[in-house]
N, C-alpha and C positions, 0 to 999 in steps of 0.2 A: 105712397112709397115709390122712389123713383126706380126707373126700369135698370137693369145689374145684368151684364152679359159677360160670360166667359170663354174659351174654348179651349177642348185639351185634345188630343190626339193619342191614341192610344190600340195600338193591330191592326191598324188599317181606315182606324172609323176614327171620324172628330165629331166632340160630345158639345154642341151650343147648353151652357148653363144659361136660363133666365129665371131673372127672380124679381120681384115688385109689381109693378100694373105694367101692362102694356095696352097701348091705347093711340088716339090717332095722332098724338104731338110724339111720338118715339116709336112706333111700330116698322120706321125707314130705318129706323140703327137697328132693329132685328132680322129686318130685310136684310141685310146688306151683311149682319155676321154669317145668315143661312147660307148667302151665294157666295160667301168667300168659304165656307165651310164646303158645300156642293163644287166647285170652281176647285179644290185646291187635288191632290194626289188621292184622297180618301175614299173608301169604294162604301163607305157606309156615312151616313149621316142621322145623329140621334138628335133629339132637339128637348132637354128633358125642361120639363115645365113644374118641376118639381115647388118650387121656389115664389113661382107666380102666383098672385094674390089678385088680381083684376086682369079680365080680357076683355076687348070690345070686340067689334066686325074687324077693324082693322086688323088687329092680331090674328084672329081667323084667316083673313083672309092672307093674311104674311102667310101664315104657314101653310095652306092649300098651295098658293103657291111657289113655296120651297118642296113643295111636295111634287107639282109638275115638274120642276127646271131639273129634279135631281131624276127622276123618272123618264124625262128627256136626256140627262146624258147618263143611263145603265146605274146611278149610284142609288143604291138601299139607301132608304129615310121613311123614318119614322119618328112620332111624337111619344114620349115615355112621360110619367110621372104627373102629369095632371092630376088636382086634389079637388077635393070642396068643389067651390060654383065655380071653378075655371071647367073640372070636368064635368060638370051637371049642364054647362054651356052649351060646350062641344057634342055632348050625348043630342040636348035640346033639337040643337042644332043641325045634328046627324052626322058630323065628319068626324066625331070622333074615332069609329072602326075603321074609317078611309085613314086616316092620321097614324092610328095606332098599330096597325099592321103591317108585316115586313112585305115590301115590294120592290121591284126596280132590279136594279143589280143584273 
C-alpha cells in the first residue's frame, strides 16, 4: 500500500495524516511533511499514524527525529493513533511512551 500523507492545521497545531507502509524508499516524504509541519507557525505537532499499516527502522527513526527537531524549537509533538503491529513495534521497540507523550512547548 503506498505511503498517503496529509496535513491540516487546526488552533494552533498541524495534524501529519499517514496512511499505508512507511519504509525506507518513502520514509524522506515523511521526513520532510514532519519539518515543514515543526518549521511552520504551529506550536503543536501530531503525527497520527492512524492510517499506517507497515513501519520499518526507517519510519521510527523519522519520527524520533521529528520528535527532537520539534523539541529543539519549544513545539509540542507527539505520535497519536498507532494500531495493530505499527504499535506493538513501537511498544517492541520502547519509543512508543517517548512518541506518545506530550512534551516540548
Amino acid at each position: 500500500m503506498p505511503l498517503t500523507l496529509s496535513s491540516r492545521r487546526a488552533d494552533g497545531a498541524v495534524t501529519v495524516a499517514v496512511g499505508g507502509e512507511v519504509d525506507l524508499s518513502n520514509a524522506q516524504d515523511l521526513a520532510d511533511e514532519i519539518t515543514a509541519a515543526v518549521e511552520s507557525d504551529a506550536t503543536e505537532i501530531i503525527v497520527d499514524l492512524g492510517e499506517v499499516t507497515f513501519l520499518d527502522s526507517a519510519g521510527i527513526n523519522v519520527l524520533l527525529k521529528g520528535r527532537r527537531i520539534a523539541d529543539d524549537r519549544g513545539r509540542t509533538y507527539r505520535v497519536t493513533e498507532a494500531r495493530g503491529m505499527v504499535r506493538q513495534l513501537l511498544r517492541m521497540t520502547g519509543v512508543w511512551e517517548h512518541l506518545s507523550r506530550t512534551a516540548g512547548g
